[in-house]
C-alpha positions in Angstrom: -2.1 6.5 44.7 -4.0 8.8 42.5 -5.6 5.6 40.6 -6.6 4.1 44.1 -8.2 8.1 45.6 -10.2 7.8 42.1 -11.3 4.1 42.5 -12.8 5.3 46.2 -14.2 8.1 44.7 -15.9 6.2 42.4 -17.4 3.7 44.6 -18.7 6.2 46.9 -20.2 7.7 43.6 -21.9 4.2 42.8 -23.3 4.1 46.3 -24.6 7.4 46.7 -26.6 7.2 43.5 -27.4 3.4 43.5 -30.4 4.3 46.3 -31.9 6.4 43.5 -31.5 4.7 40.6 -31.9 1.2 42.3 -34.4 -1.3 39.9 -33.4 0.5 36.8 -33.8 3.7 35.8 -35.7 6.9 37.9 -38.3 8.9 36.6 -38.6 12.7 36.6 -41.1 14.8 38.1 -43.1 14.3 35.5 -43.3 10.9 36.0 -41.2 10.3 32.6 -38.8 7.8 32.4 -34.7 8.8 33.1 -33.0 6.2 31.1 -29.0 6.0 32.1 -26.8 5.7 29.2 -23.0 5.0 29.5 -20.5 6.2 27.0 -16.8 5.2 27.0 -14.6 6.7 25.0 -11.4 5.5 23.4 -9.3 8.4 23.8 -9.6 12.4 23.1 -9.3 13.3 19.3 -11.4 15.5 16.9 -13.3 12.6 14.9 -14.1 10.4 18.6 -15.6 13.8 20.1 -17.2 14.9 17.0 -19.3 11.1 17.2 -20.0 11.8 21.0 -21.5 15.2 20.5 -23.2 14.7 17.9 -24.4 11.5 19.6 -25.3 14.0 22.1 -27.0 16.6 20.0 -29.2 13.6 17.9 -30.5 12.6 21.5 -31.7 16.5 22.1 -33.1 17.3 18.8 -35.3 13.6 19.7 -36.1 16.0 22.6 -33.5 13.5 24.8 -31.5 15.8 26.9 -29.3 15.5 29.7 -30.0 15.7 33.1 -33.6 16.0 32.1 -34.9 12.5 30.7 -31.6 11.1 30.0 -28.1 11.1 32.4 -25.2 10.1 30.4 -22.3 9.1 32.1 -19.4 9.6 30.2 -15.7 8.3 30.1 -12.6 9.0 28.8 -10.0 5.6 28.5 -7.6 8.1 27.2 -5.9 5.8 24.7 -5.3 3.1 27.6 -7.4 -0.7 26.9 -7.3 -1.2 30.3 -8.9 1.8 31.0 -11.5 0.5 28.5 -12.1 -2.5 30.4 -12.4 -0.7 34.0 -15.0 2.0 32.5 -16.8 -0.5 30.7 -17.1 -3.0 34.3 -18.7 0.5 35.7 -20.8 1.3 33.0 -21.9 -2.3 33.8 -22.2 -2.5 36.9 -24.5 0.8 37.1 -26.9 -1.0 35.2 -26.8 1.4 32.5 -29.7 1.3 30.0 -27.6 1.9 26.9 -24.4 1.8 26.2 -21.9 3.5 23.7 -18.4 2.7 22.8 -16.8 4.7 20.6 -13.8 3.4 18.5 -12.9 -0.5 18.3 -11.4 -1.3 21.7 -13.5 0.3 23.3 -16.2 -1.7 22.2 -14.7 -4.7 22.5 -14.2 -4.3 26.5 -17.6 -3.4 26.5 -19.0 -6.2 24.7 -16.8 -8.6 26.5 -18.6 -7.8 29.8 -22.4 -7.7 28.8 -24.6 -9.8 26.7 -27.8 -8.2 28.2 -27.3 -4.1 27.7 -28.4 -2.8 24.3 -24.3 -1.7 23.3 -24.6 1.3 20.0 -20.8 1.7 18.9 -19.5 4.2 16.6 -16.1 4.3 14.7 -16.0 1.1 14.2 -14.7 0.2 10.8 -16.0 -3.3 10.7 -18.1 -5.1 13.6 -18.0 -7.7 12.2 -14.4 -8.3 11.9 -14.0 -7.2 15.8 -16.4 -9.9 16.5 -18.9 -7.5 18.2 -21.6 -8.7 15.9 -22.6 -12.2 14.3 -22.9 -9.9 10.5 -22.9 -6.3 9.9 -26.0 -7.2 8.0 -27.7 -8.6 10.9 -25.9 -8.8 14.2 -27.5 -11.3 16.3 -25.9 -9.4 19.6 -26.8 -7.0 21.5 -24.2 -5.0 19.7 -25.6 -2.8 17.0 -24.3 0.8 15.8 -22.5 2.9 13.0 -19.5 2.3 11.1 -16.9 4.8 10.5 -15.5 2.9 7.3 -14.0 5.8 4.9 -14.1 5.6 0.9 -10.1 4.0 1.1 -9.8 3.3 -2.4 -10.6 7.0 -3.5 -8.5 8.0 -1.4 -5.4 6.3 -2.4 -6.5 7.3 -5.8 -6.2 11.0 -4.4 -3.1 10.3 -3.7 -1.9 9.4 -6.9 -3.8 12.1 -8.7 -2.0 14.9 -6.3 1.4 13.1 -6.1 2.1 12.4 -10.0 5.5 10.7 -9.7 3.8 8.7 -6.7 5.5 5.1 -6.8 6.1 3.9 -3.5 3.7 5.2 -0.3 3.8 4.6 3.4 1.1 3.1 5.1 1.2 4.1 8.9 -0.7 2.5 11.7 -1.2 1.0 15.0 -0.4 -2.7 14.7 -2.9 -3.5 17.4 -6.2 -1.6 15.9 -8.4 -4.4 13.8 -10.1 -1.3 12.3 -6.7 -0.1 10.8 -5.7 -3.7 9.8 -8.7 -3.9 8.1 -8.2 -0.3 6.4 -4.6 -1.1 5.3 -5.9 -4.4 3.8 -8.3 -2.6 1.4 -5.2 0.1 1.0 -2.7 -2.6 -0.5 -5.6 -3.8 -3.0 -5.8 -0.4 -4.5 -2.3 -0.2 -4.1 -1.8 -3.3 -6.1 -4.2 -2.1 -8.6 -3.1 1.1 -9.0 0.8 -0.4 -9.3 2.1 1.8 -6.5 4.5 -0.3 -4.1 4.0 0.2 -0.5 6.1 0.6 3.0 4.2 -0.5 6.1 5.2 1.2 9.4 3.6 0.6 12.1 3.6 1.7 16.1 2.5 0.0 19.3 2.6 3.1 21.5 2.4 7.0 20.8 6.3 7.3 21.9 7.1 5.6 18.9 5.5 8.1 16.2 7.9 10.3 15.5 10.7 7.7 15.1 9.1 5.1 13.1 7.3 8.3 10.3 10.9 9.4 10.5 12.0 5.7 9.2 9.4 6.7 6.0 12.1 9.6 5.1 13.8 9.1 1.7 11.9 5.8 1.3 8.6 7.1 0.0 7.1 10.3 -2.2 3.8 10.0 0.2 2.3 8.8 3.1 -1.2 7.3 4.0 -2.8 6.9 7.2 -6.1 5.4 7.9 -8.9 6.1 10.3 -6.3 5.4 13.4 -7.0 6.3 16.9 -3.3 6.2 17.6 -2.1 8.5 14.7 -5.2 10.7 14.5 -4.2 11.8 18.3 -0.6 11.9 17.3 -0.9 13.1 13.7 0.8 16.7 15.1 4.0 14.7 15.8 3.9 13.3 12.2 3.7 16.4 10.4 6.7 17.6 12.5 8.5 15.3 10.7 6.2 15.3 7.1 6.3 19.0 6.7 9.9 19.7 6.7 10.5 16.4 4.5 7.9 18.0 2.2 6.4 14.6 2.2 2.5 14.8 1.7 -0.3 12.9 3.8 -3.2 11.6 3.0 -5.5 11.1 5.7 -8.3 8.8 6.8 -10.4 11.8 8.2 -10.8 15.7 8.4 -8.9 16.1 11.8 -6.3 14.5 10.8 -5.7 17.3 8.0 -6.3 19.9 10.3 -3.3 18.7 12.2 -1.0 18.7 9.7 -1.9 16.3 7.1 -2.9 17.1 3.7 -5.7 15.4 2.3 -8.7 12.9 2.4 -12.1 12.0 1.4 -13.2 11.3 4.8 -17.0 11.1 6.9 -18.4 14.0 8.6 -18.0 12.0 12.7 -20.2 14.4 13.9 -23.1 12.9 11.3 -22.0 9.8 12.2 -23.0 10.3 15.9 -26.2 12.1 15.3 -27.2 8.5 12.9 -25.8 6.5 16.0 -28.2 8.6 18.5 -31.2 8.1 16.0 -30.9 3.7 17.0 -30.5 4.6 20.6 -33.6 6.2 20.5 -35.2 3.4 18.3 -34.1 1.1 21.2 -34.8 3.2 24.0 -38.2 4.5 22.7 -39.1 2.3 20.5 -38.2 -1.3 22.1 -36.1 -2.2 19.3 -33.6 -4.8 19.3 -29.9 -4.6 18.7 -30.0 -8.2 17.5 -32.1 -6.7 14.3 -30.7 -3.5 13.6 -28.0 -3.6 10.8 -24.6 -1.7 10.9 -25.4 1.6 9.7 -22.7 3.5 7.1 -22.7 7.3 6.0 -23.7 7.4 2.2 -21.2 9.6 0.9 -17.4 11.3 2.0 -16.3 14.9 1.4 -13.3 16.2 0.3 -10.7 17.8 2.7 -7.7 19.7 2.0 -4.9 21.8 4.4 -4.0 24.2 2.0 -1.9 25.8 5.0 -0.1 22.1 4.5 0.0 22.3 0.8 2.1 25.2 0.6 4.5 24.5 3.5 5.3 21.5 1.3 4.9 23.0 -1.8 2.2 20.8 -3.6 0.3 22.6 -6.1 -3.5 21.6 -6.3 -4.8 20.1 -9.1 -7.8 21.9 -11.0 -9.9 19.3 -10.8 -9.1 19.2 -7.2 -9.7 22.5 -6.3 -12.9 22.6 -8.6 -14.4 20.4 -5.8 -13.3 22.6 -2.8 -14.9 25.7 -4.3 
């Protein structure tokens, strides 16, 4: 019932503002363009909003604000693909003049519907590899954006250098994220490399967190998770079961270590968001084209570590570690 009230309440939305923004966007009193941008959002964690307001903030700072020469409509899937797919049909639909997806799924249902709006997506690991673009080189779509690919290999290799007797680690995921597939794929290399064995475990749903990091217990000395929507909003029900094991994680990004985990070279999201807003404003300003504009990456990953997280497990920190946190 509550699905179907919102679904009217929607539609009367779309009617009451399609008069005004009917041909396209409005202008302001000024006469300057309002150009309507769309968001949809995976689901709520720190890293996804850290991308959308920085997104946000990069539009302002380009003197692109809000409810001024700009209205961003913004949605929430909250975790659910199909709520991807009914968000991104609206975001459609209201002709939007740009839109962003942030995470994967999100802009694959976006992408699917739409081969005429400019699309900017942000935490995506690989475009290329979730089809949204022909290259990450040069996309030949109208699919353009930033990548939220983290340094993997250092850190596995942080792992090893804080975990000495490190010989078999867990690699946790959600089984239907490409971008962690892709992750975990780079993960075994350096894994290989590095002769560590590995454990996969992997969920399908949030209920099955806590069971399936519980199934890691006894089997491994660490645990790595990448860059996955799925743990990152559920990485408080890992370390309820981490912590106590005194079992260390190393994370694909900062949030994920402020929720319990314990360390990671990861990207600053919010960086990533403001680069993202700097092509939307070279393709709403500027007239460029999506097609032309080449996956963008963040040059360089900072060091993060819960030292909250390090005690309750009792890991002490390396010196050359902790020479880099001061």
């Amino acid at each position: 019932m509550k699905l179907k009230k919102l679904a009217l309440i929607g539609a009367a939305v779309l009617m009451s503002t399609s008069m005004v923004f009917a041909g396209g966007a409005k202008e302001s009193a000024s006469g300057e363009k309002v150009y309507k941008i769309g968001v949809v959002q995976l689901v709520e964690h720190s890293a996804l909003d850290a991308s959308y307001q920085g997104f946000v903030d990069g539009l302002a700072e380009a003197g692109l604000v809000d409810g001024q020469n700009i209205q961003i409509d913004y949605q929430n899937a909250q975790g659910e693909q199909a709520n991807c797919v009914t968000i991104a049909q609206k975001l459609v639909n209201d002709r939007s003049d740009l839109i962003l997806a942030i995470a994967t799924p999100a802009a694959q249902a976006v992408a699917n519907l739409t081969r005429n709006i400019p699309i900017l997506v942000t935490a995506v690991t690989d475009p290329a590899s979730a089809q949204l673009v022909k290259s990450n080189e040069l996309p030949g779509t109208n699919v353009s954006g930033t990548s939220d690919l983290t340094p993997v290999e250092a850190q596995i290799k942080l792992a090893k250098q804080m975990v000495p007797n490190l010989q078999t680690i867990g690699l946790l995921y959600c089984s239907s994220e490409q971008n962690s597939k892709f992750q975990i794929d780079i993960a075994k290399k350096v894994c290989d490399e590095l002769g560590i064995n590995y454990v996969e475990a992997t969920v399908s749903n949030s209920n099955e967190i806590q069971q399936v990091t519980q199934s890691l217990v006894g089997k491994v000395e660490a645990i790595y998770s990448p860059t996955d929507n799925m743990i990152a909003a559920g990485m408080a029900t890992v370390a309820l079961v981490t912590n106590p094991a005194k079992i260390p994680v190393f994370c694909g990004e900062q949030g994920m270590t402020e929720m319990g985990g314990l360390a990671t070279y990861g990207i600053n999201y919010y960086e990533l968001g403001k680069q993202t807003a700097k092509q939307a404003v070279a393709i709403l300003k500027e007239g460029k084209n999506p097609a032309d504009m080449p996956i963008e990456y963040l040059a360089n990953g900072d060091l993060y570590v819960n030292m909250d997280t390090a005690q309750a497990i009792g890991i002490t920190i390396p010196e050359e570690i902790a020479a880099q946190l001061k």
